[in-house]
MDTraj code that builds the backbone (N, CA, C; nanometers):
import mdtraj as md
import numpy as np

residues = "UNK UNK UNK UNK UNK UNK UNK UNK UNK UNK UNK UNK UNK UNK UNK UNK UNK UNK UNK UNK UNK UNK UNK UNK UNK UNK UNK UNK UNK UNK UNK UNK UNK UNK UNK UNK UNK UNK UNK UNK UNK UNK UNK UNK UNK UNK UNK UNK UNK UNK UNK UNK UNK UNK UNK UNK UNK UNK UNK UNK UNK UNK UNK UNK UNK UNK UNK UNK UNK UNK UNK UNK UNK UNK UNK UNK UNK UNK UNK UNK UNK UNK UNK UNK UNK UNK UNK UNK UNK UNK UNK UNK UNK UNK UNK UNK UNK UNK UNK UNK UNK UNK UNK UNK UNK UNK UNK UNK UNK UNK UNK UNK UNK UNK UNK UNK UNK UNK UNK UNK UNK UNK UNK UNK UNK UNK UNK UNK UNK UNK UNK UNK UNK UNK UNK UNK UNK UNK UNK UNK UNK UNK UNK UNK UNK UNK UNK UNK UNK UNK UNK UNK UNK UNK UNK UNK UNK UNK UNK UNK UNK UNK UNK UNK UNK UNK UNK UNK UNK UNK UNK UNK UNK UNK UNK UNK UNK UNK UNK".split()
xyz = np.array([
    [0.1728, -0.3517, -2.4471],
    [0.1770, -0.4890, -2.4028],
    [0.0431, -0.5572, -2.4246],
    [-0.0502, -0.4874, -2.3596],
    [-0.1789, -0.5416, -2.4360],
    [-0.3029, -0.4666, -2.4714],
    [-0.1794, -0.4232, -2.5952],
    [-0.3013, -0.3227, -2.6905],
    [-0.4082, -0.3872, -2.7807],
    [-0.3323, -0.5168, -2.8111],
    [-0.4249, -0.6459, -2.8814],
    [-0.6060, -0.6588, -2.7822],
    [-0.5520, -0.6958, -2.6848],
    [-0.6508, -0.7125, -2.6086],
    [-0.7462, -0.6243, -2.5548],
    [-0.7111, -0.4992, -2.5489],
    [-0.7426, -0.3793, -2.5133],
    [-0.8552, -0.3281, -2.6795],
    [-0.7548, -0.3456, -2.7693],
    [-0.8873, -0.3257, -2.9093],
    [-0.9722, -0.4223, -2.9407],
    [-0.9395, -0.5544, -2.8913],
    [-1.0416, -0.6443, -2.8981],
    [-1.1991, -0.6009, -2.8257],
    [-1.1278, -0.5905, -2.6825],
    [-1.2223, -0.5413, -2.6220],
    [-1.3593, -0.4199, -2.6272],
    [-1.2658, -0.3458, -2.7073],
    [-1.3178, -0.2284, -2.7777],
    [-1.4174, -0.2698, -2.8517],
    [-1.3322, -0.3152, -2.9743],
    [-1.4103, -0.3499, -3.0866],
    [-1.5773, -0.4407, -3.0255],
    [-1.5269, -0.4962, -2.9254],
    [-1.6225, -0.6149, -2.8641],
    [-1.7778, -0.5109, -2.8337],
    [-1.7479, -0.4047, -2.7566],
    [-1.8167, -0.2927, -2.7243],
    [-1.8167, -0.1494, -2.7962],
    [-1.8414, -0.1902, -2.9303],
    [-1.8012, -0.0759, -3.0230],
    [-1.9523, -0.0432, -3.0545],
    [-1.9679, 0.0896, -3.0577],
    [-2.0853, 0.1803, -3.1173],
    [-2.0707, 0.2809, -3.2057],
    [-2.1758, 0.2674, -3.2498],
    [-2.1804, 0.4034, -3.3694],
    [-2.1923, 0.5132, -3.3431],
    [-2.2360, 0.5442, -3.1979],
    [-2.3031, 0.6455, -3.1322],
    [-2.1624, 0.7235, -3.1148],
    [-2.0870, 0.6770, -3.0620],
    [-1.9515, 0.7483, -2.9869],
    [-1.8961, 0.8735, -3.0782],
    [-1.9235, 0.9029, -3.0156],
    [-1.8796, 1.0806, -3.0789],
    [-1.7296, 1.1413, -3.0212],
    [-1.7417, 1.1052, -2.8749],
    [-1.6018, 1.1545, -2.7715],
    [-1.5571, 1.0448, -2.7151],
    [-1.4367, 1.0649, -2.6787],
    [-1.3698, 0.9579, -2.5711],
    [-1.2707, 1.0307, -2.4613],
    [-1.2922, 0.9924, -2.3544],
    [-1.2074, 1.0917, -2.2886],
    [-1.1522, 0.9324, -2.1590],
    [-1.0086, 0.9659, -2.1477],
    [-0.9135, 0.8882, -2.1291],
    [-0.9058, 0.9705, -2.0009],
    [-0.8772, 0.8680, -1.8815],
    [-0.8367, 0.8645, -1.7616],
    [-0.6973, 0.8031, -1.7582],
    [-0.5767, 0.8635, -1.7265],
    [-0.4436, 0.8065, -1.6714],
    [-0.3912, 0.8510, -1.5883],
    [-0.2853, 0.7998, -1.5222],
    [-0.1803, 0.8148, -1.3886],
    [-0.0668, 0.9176, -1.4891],
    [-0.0366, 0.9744, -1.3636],
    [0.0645, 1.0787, -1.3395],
    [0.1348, 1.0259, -1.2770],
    [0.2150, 0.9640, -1.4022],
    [0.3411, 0.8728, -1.3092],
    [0.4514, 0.9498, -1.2762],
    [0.4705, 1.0899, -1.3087],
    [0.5695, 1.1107, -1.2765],
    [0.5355, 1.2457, -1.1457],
    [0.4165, 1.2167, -1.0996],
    [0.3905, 1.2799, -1.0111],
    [0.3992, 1.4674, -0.9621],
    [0.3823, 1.4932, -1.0800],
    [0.4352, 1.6702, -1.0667],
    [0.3021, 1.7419, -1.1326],
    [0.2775, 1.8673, -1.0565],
    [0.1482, 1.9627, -1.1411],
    [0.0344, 1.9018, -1.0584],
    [-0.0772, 1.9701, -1.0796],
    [-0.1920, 1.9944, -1.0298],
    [-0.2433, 1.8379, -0.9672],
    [-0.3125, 1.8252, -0.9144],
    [-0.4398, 1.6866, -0.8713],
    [-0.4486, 1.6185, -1.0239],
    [-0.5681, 1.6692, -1.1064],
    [-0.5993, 1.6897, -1.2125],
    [-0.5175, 1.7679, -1.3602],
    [-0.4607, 1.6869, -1.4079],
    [-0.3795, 1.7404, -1.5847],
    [-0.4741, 1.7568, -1.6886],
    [-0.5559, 1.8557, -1.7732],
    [-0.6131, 1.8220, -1.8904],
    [-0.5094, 1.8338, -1.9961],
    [-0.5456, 1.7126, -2.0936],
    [-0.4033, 1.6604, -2.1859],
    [-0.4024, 1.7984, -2.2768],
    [-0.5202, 1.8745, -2.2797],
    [-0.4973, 2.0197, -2.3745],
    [-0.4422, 2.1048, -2.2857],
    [-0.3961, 2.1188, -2.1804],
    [-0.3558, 2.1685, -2.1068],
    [-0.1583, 2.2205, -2.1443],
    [-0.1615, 2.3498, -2.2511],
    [-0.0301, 2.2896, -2.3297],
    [0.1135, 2.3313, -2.2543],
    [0.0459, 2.4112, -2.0884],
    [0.1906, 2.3993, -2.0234],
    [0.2600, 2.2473, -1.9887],
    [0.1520, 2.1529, -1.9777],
    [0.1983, 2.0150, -1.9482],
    [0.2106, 1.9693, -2.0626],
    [0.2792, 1.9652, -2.1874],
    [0.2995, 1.8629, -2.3092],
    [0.3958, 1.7519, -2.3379],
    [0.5574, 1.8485, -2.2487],
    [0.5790, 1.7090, -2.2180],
    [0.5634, 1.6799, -2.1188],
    [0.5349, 1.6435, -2.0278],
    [0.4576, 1.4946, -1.9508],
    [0.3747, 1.4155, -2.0003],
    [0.2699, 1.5099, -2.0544],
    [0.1644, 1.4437, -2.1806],
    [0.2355, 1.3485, -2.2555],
    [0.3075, 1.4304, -2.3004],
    [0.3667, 1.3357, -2.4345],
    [0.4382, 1.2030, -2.4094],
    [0.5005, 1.1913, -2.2854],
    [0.5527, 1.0632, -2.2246],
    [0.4999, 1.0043, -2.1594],
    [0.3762, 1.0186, -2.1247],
    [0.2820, 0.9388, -2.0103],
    [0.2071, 0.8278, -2.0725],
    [0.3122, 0.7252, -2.0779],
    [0.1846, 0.6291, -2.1560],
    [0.0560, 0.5813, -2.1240],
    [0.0436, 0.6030, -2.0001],
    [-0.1114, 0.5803, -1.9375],
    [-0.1869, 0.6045, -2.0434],
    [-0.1836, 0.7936, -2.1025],
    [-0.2545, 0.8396, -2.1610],
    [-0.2153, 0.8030, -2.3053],
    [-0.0810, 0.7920, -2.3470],
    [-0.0556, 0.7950, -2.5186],
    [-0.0986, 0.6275, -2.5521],
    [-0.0711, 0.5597, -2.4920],
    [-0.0592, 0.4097, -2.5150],
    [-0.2458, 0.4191, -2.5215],
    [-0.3489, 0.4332, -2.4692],
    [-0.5367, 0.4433, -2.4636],
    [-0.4934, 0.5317, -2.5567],
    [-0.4719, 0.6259, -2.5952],
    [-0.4964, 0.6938, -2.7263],
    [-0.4521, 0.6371, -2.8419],
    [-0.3609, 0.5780, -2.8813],
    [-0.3623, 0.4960, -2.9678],
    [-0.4682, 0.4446, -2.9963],
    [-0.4646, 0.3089, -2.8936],
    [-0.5597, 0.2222, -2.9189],
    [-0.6813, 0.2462, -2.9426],
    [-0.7368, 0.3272, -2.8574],
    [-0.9024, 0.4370, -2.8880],
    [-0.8763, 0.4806, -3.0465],
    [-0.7993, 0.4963, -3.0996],
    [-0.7567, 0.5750, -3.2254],
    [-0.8484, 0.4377, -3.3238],
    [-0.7451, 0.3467, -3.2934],
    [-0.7639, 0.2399, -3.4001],
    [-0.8992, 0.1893, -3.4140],
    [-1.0014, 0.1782, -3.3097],
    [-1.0972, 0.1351, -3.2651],
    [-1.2421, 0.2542, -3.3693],
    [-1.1456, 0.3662, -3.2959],
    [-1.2763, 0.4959, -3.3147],
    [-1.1379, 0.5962, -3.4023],
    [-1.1201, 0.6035, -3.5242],
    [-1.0555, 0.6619, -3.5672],
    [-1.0710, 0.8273, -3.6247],
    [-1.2184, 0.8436, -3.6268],
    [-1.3100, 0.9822, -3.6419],
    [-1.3133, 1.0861, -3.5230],
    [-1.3022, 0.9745, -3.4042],
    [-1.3913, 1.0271, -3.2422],
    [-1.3245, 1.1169, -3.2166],
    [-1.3307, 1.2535, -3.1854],
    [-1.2933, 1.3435, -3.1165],
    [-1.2307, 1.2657, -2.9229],
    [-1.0537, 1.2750, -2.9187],
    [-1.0067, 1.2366, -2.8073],
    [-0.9712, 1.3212, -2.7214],
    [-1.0301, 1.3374, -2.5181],
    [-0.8762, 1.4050, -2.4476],
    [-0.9040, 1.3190, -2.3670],
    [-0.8444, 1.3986, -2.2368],
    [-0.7916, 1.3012, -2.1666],
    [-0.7770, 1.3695, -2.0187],
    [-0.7112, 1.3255, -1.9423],
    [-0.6852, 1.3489, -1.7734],
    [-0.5763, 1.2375, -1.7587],
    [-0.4993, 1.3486, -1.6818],
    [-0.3891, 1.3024, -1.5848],
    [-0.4523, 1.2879, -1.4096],
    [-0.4213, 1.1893, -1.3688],
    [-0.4543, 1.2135, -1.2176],
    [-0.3034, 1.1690, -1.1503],
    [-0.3249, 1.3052, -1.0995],
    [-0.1227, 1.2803, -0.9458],
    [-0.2039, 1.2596, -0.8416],
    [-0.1340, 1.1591, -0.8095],
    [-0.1686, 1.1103, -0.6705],
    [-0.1952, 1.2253, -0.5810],
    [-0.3072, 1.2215, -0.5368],
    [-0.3780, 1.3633, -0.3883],
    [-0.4733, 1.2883, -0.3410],
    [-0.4951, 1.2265, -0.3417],
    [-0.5540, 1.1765, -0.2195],
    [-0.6611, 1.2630, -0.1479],
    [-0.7634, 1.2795, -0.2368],
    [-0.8097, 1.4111, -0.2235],
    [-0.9572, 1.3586, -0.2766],
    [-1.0521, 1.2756, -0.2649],
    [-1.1551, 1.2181, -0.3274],
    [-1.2697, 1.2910, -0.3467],
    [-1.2807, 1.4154, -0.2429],
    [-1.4064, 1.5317, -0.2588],
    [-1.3766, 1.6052, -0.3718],
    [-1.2212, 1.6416, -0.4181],
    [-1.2013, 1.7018, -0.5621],
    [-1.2352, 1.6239, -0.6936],
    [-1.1916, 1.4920, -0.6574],
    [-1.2069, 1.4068, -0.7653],
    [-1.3916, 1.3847, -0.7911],
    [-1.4182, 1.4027, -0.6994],
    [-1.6277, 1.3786, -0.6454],
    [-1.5963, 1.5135, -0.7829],
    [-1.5645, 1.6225, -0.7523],
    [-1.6428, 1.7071, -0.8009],
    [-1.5890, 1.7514, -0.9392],
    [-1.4615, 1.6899, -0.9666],
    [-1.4474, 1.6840, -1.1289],
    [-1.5019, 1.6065, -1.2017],
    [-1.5379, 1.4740, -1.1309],
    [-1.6322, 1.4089, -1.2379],
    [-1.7493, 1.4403, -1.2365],
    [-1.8156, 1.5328, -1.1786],
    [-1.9859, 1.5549, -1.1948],
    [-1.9680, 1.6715, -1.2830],
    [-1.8180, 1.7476, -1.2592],
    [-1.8525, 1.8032, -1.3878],
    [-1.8646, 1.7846, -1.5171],
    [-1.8038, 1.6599, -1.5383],
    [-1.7747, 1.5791, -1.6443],
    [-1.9036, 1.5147, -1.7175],
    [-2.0023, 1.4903, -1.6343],
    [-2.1363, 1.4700, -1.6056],
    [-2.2169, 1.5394, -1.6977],
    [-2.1890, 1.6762, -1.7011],
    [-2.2412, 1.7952, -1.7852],
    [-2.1542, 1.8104, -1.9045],
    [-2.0429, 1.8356, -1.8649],
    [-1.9461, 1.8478, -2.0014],
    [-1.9874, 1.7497, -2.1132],
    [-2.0230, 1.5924, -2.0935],
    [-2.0080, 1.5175, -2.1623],
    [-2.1356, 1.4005, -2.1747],
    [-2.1801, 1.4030, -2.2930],
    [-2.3567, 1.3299, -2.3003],
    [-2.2827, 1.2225, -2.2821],
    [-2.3123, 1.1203, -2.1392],
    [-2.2987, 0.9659, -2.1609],
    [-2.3493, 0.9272, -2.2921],
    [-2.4369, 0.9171, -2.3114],
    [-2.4314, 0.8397, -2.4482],
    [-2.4022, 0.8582, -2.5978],
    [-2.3284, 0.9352, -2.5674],
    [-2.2071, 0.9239, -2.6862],
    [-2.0577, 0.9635, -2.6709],
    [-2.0125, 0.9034, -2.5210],
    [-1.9286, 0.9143, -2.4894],
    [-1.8900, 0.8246, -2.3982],
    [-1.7083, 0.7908, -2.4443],
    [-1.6771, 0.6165, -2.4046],
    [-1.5464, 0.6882, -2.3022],
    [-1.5730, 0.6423, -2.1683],
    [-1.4572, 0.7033, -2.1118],
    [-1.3760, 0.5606, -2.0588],
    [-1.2674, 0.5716, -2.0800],
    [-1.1400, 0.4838, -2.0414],
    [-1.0666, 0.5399, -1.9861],
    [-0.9918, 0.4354, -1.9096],
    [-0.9169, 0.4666, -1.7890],
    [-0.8403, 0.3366, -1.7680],
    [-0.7186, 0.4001, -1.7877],
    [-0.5593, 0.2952, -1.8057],
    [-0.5230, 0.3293, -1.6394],
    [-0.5427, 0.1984, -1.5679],
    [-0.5194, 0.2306, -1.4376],
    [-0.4313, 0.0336, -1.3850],
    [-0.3141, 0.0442, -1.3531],
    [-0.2202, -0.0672, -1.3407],
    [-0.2796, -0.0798, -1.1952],
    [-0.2877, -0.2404, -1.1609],
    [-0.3143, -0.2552, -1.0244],
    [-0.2039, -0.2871, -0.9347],
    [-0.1933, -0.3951, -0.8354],
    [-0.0696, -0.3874, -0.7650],
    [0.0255, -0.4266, -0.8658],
    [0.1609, -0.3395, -0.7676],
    [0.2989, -0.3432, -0.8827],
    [0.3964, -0.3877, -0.7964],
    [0.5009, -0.4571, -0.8524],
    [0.6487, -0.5115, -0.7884],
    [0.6045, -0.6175, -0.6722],
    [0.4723, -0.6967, -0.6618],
    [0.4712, -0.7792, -0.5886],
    [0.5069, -0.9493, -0.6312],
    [0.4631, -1.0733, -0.5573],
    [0.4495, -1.1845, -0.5628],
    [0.2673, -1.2079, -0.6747],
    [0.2500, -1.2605, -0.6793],
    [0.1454, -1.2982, -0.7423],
    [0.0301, -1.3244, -0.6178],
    [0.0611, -1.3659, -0.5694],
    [-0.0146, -1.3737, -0.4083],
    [-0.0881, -1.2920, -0.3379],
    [0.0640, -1.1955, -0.3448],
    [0.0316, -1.0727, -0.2503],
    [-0.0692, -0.9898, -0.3653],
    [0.0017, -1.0012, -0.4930],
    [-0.1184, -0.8886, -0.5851],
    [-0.2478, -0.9224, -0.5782],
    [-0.2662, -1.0332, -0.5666],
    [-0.4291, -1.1206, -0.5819],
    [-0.4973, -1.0296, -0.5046],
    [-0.4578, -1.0605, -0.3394],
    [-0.4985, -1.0525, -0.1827],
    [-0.4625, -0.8601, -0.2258],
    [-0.4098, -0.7774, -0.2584],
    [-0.4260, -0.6628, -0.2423],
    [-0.5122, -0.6255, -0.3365],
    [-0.5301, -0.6551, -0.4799],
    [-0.6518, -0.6713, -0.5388],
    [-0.7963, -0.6721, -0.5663],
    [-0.7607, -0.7728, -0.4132],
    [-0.9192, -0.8226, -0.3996],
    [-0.9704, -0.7122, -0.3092],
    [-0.8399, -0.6522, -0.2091],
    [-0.8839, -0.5242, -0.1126],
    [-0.9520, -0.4173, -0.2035],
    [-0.8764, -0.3474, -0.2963],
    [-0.8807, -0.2595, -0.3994],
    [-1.0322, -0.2894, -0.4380],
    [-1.0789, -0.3534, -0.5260],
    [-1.2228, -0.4579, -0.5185],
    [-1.2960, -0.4011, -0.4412],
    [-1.3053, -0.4763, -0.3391],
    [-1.3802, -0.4628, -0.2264],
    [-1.3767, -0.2709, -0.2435],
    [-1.2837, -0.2155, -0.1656],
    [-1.2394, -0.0992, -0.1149],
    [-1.3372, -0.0076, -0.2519],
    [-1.3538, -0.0076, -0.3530],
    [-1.4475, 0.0481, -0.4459],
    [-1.5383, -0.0085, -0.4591],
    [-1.5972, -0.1211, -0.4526],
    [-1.7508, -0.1684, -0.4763],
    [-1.8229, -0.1322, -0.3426],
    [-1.7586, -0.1084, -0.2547],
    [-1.7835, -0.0732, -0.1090],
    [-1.8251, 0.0584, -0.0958],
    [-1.7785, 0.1497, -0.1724],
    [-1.7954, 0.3045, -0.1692],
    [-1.6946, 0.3240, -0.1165],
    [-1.5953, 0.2629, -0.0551],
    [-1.5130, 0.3672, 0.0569],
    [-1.3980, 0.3962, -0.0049],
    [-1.4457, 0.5331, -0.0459],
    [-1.3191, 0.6241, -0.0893],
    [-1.1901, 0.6515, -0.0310],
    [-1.2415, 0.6956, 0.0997],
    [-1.1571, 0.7719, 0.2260],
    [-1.0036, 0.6852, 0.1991],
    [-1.0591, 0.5299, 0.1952],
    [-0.9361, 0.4255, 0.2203],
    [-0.9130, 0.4197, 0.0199],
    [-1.0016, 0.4257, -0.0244],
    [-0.9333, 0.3549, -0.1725],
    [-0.8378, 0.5326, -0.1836],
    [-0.9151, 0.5940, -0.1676],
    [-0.8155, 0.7341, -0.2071],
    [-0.6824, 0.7084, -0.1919],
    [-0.6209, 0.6531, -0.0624],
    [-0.5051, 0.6559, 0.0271],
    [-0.4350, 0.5406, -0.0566],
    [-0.4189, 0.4576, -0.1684],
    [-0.3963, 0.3132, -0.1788],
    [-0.2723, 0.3769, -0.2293],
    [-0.1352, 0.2765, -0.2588],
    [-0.0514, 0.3355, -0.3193],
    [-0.0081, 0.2329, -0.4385],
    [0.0756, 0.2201, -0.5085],
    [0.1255, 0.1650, -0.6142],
    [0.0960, -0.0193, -0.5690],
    [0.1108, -0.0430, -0.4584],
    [0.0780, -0.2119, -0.3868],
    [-0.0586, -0.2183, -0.4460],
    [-0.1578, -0.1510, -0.4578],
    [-0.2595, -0.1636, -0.4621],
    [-0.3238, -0.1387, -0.6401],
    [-0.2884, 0.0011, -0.6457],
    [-0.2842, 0.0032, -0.7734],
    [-0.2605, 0.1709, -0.7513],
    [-0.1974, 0.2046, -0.9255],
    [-0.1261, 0.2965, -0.9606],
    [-0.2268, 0.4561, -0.9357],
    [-0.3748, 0.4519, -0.9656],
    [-0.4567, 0.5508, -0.9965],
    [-0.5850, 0.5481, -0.8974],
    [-0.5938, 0.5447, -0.7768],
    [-0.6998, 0.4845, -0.7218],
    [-0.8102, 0.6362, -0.7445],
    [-0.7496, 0.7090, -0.7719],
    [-0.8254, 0.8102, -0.8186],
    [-0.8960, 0.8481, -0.9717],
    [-0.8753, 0.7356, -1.0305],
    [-0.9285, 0.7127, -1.1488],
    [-1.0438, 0.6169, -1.1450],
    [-1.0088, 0.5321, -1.0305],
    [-1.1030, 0.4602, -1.0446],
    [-1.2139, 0.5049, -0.9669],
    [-1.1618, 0.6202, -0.8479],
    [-1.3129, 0.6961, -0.8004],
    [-1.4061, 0.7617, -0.8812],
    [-1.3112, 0.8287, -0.9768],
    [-1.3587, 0.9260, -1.0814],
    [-1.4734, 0.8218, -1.1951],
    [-1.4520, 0.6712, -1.1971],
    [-1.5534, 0.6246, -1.3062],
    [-1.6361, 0.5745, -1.2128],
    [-1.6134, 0.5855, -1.0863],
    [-1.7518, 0.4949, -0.9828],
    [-1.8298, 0.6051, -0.9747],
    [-1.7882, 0.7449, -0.9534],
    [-1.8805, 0.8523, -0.9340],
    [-1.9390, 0.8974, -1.0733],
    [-1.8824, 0.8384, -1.1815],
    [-1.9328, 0.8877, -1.3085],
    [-2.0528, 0.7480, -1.3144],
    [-2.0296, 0.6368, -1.2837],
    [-2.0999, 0.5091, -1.3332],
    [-2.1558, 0.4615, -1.1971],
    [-2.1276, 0.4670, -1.0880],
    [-2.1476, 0.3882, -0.9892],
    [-2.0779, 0.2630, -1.0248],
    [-2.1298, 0.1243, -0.9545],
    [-2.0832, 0.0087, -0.9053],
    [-2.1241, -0.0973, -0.9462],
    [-2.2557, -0.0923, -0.9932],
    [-2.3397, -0.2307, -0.9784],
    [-2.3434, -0.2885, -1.0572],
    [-2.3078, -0.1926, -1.1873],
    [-2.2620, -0.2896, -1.3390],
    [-2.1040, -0.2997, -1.3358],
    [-2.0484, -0.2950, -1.2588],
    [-1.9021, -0.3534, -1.2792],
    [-1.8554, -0.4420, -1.3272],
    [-1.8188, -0.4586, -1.4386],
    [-1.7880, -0.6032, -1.4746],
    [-1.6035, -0.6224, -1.4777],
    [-1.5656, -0.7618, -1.4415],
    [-1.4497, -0.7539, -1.5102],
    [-1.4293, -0.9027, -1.6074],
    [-1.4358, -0.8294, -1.7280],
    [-1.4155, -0.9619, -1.8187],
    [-1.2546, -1.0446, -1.8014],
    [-1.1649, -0.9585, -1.7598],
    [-1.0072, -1.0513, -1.8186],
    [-0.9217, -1.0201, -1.6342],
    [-0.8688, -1.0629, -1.6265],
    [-0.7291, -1.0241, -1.5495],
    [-0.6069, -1.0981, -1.5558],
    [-0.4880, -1.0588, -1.5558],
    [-0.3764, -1.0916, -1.5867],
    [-0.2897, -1.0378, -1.4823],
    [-0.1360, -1.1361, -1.4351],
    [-0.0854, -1.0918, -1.3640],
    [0.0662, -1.1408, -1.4849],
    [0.1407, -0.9778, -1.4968],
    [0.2605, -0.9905, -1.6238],
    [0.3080, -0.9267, -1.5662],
    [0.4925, -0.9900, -1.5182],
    [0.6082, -0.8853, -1.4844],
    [0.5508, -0.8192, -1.3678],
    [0.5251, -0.8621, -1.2856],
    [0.4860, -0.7926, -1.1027],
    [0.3663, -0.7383, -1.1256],
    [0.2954, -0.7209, -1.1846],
    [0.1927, -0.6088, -1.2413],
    [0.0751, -0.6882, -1.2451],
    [-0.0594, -0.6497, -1.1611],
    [-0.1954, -0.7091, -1.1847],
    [-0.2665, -0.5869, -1.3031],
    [-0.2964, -0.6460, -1.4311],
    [-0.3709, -0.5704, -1.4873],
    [-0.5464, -0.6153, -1.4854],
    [-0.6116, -0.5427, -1.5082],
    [-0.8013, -0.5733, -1.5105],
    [-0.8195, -0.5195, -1.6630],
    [-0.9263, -0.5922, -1.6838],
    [-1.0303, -0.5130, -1.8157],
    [-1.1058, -0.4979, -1.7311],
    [-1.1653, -0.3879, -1.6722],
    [-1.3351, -0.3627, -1.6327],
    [-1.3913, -0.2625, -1.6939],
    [-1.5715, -0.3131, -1.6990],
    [-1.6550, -0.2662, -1.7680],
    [-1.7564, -0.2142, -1.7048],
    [-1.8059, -0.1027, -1.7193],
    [-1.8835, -0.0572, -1.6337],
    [-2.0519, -0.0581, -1.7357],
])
top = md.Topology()
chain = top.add_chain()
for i, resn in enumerate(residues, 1):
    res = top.add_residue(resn, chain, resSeq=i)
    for name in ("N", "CA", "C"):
        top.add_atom(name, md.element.get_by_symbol(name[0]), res)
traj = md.Trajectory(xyz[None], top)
C-alpha cells in the first residue's frame, strides 16, 4: 500500500555504507517464541506470509539490492526486559554504522480517525516517555508491535525521533519515523 512511499523514503536516506539491514515485524498470527529469527527455518511458513516482514523486504530489496537482509518477528509478550535484552544484543551483533534497521509496525487499527489520533498520541507519549511497563501492554488500538518499537528506542533511544509522514488509510494510523 505504501511501498512507493516507504522507497522514497529510503532512497531519501540512502547510504553507501549499508552493508546489513535487519527488519523488525509483528507476529500477526501470534504463535512461537517472543522473538522469530526469519532464518529460523522451523518458522518458514509464517515467515513466508507475514507481510510485516516480506512486504520491508521487498522494498529494502529495491532500495539496497546487494545488502545482506534478516529480520525478527515479535508475538505479542509483553515482556520488555526480554526485548531490553535482545536488542543490546543486537548492539554487538550488528556495527550501527553500516546497518539500517526497519521496523514495519501499524499503529491504531479498526478505529474512528479520532480515536486513532488520541490513541496515537498516547503511544507517542508512552515511548518518548520511556515507559515501557505501559507501552509493552498496548494492544492492536494502539498499535500492532509495541515491542518493536521498544526494541528501536533501546537500540536508538528517543531524542532523534523524527516523524516525517503520517497517514490515517482504511482504520489504520500508519507513521514514517526516523530515528
Amino acid at each position: 500500500m505504501f511501498n512507493g512511499q516507504i522507497i522514497e523514503l529510503l532512497r531519501k536516506h540512502q547510504s553507501p555504507n549499508i552493508k546489513n539491514i535487519v527488519i523488525f515485524g509483528t507476529n500477526h498470527q501470534d504463535v512461537g517464541p517472543l522473538i522469530i529469527s526469519v532464518a529460523d527455518p522451523s518458522f518458514q511458513s509464517l515467515i513466508s506470509t507475514e507481510h510485516s516482514y516480506q512486504n520491508t523486504f521487498q522494498v529494502a530489496k529495491v532500495v539496497y539490492p546487494r545488502v545482506s537482509v534478516t529480520g525478527y518477528l515479535f508475538r505479542p509478550g509483553h515482556d520488555y526486559p526480554a526485548v531490553f535484552k535482545f536488542a543490546d544484543s543486537l548492539k554487538t551483533a550488528f556495527d550501527p554504522s553500516t546497518t539500517l534497521f526497519l521496523a514495519s509496525v501499524d499503529f491504531a487499527h479498526y478505529l474512528d480517525e479520532l480515536t486513532s489520533l488520541q490513541n496515537d498520541a498516547t503511544t507517542l507519549d508512552l515511548l518518548t516517555s520511556h515507559n515501557y511497563p505501559s507501552l509493552s501492554n498496548l494492544t492492536s488500538t494502539h498499535t500492532d508491535c509495541p515491542d518493536c518499537l521498544i526494541a528501536m528506542a533501546r537500540l536508538f533511544g528517543t531524542d532523534h525521533l523524527l516523524i516525517p509522514s503520517h497517514t490515517y488509510q482504511s482504520a489504520t494510523s500508519y507513521f514514517f519515523m526516523t530515528w
